[in-house]
C-alpha positions in Angstrom: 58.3 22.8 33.7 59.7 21.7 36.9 58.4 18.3 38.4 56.9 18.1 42.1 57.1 14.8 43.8 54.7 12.9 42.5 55.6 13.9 38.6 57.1 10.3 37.6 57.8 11.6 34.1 58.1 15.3 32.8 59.3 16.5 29.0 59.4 20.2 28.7 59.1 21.7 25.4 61.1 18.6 23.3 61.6 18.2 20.4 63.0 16.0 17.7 64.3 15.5 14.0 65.6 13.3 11.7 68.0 14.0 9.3 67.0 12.5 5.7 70.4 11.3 4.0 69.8 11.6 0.1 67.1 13.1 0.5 67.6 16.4 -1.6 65.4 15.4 -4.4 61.9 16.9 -5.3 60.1 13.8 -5.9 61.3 12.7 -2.4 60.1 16.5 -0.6 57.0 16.2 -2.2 56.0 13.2 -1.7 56.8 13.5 2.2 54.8 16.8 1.9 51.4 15.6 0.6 51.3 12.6 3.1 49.1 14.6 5.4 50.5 13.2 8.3 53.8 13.0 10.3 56.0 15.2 11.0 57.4 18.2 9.5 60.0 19.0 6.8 62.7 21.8 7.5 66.5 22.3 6.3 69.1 22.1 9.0 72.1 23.8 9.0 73.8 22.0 6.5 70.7 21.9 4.0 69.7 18.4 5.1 66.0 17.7 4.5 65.2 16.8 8.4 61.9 15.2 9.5 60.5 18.1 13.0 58.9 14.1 14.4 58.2 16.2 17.5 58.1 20.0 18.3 58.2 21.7 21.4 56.3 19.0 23.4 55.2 19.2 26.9 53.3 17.7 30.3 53.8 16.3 33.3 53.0 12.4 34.5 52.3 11.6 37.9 51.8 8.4 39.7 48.5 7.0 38.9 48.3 8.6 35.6 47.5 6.0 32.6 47.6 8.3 29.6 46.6 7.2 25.8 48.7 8.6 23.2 45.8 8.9 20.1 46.6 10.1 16.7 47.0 9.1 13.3 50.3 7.0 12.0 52.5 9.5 12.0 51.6 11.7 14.3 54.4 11.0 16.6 53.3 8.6 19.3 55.9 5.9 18.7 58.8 8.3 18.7 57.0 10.1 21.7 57.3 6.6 23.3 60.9 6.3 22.4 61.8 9.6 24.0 60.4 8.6 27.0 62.2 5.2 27.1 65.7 7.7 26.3 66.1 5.7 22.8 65.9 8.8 21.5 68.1 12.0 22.6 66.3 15.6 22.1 67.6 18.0 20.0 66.0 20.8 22.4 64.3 20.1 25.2 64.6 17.8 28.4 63.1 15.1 29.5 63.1 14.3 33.6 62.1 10.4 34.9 62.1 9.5 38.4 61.9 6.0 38.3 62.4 2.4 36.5 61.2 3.1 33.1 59.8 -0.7 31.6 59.3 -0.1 27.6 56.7 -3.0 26.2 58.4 -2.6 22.7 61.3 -4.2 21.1 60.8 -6.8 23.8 63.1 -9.7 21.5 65.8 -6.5 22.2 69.0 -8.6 23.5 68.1 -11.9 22.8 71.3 -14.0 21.4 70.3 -17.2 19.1 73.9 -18.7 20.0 73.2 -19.5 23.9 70.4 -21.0 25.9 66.9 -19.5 27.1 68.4 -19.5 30.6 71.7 -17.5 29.8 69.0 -15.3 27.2 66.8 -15.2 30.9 69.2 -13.3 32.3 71.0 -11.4 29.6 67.2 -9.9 28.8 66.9 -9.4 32.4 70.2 -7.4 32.7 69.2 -5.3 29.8 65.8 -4.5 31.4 67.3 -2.8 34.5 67.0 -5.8 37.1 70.2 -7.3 38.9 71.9 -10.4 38.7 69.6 -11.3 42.6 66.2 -9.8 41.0 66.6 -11.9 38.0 67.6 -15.1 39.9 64.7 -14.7 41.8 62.5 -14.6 39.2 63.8 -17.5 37.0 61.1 -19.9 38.5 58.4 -18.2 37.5 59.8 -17.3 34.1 60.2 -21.1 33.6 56.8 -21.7 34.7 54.8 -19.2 32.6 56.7 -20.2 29.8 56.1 -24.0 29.5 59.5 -24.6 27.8 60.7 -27.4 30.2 64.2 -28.6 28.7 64.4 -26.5 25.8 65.9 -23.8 27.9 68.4 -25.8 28.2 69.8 -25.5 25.0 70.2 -22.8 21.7 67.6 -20.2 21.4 68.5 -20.2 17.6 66.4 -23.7 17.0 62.7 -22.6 18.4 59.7 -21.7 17.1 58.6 -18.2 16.5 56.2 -19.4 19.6 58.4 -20.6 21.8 60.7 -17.5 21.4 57.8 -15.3 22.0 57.3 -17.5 25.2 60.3 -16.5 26.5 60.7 -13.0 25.5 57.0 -12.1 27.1 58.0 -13.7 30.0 60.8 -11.8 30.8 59.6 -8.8 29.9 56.7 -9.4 32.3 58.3 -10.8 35.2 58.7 -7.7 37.7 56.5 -4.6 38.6 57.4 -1.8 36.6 57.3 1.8 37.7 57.2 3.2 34.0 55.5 1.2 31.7 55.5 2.8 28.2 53.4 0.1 25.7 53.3 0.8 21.6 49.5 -1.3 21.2 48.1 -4.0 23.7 50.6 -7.0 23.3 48.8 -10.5 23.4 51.4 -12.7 22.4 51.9 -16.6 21.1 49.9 -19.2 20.0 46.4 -19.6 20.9 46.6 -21.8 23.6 49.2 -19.2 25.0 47.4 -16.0 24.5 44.6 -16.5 27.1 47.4 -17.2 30.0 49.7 -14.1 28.4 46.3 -11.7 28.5 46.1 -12.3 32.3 49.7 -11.7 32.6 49.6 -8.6 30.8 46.4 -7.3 32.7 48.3 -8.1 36.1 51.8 -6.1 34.9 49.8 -3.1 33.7 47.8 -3.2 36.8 50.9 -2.7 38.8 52.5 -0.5 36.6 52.7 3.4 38.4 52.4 5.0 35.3 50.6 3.7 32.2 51.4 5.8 28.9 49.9 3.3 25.8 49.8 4.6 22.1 46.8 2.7 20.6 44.6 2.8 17.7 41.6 1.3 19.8 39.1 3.7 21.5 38.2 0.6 23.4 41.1 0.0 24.7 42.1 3.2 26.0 39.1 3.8 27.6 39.6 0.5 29.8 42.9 1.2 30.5 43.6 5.2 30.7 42.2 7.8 32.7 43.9 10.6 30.6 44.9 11.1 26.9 47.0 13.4 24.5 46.1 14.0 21.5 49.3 13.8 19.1 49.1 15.6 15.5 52.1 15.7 13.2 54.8 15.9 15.9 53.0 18.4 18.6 50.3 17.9 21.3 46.7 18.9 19.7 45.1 18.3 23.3 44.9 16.9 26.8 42.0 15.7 28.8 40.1 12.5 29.4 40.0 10.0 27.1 36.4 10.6 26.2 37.2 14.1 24.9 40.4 13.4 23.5 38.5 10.6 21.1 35.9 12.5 20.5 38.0 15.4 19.7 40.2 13.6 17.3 37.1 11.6 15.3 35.8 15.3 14.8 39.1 16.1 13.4 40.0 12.9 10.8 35.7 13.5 9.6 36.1 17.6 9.1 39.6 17.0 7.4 
């Protein structure tokens, strides 16, 4: 599968596994087997149990494309999303990106208790891609959205869960990504935060290039995506709109 220029993300026939360490036991195969869901089981070379959490997995992304991953827990969306981001290395396969890839997930990735929201600004910042300039040019704005005044001053290690949440969603929103790859809809903090972080999040996915968003909500996939894959037990079940790809998939989880 070759990409043409406006393919912003390709995977051609990937796939993944996972070896299961101490996992030669019966009770442990079989109760892996009758979980309906996930991936498959297989021996490796060395007679490893190995989880198949994605076989032979293909399609193309262009700009403009907002796909939904739907499927059951299990199915592979997360580690889908994870290959994408390269968290995850293929054992066959490749995957092609043209691009800044921004993944919504694991956003507290980086963060250091020990030094100050500033010095955590721009540590995060570094980690997401942007240079020492993009991230000093985004430090007002970071400092606005989050409210934290002073306390950025000092230790990360003595805020609230809210106020580290502040930070970390403000970072992680402060640029326009070219790849945004989202695991659920985020809306973050404390109530009198969420409202504000709901606009913010609306206004970063609206100037993403590419949208791919594993969800569990019909609604929310249909507001956001214009294209869907259907993901069942580590391969593609389907493609299309997201109206046939739901409608698809609730016709599977009632006839199973």
């Amino acid at each position: 599968m070759t990409m043409n220029q406006d393919t912003l993300l390709s995977l051609d026939n990937v796939s993944i596994s996972f070896p299961i360490y101490h996992g030669g036991s019966r009770s442990l195969k079989k109760s892996l087997l009758f979980r309906g869901s996930g991936g498959q089981l297989a021996n490796d070379a060395n007679q490893r149990i190995t989880v198949q959490a994605l076989r032979n997995v293909s399609f193309n992304i262009e700009a403009g494309d907002r796909v939904a991953l739907i499927g059951s827990n299990g199915a592979g969306k997360t580690t889908l999303l994870r290959v994408m981001a390269g968290i995850y290395e293929p054992v066959a396969g490749v995957v092609r990106t043209k691009g800044r890839i921004s993944p919504m997930f694991d956003i507290s990735l980086g963060i250091d208790g020990e030094i100050s929201g500033y010095d955590n600004i721009r540590l995060r910042g570094l980690i997401l891609g942007l240079t020492a300039q993009e991230i000093e040019e985004r430090i007002a704005d970071i400092v606005e959205f989050t409210e934290l005044g002073d306390y950025l001053d000092i230790p990360v290690r003595t805020y609230s869960s809210g106020m580290m949440t502040r930070l970390t969603f403000a970072v992680a929103t402060c640029f326009a990504p070219e790849i945004l790859l989202m695991d659920e809809w985020i809306v973050a903090g404390d109530a009198g935060f969420i409202s504000k972080a709901q606009n913010r999040i609306e206004s970063f996915v609206e100037s993403a290039n590419v949208l791919v968003l594993a969800s569990h909500s019909p609604d929310i996939c249909k507001r956001w995506c214009n294209k869907a894959i259907w993901m069942d037990k580590g391969q593609v079940r389907g493609a299309g709109t997201v109206d046939e790809m739901n409608e698809a998939y609730q016709t599977f989880k009632e006839d199973f």
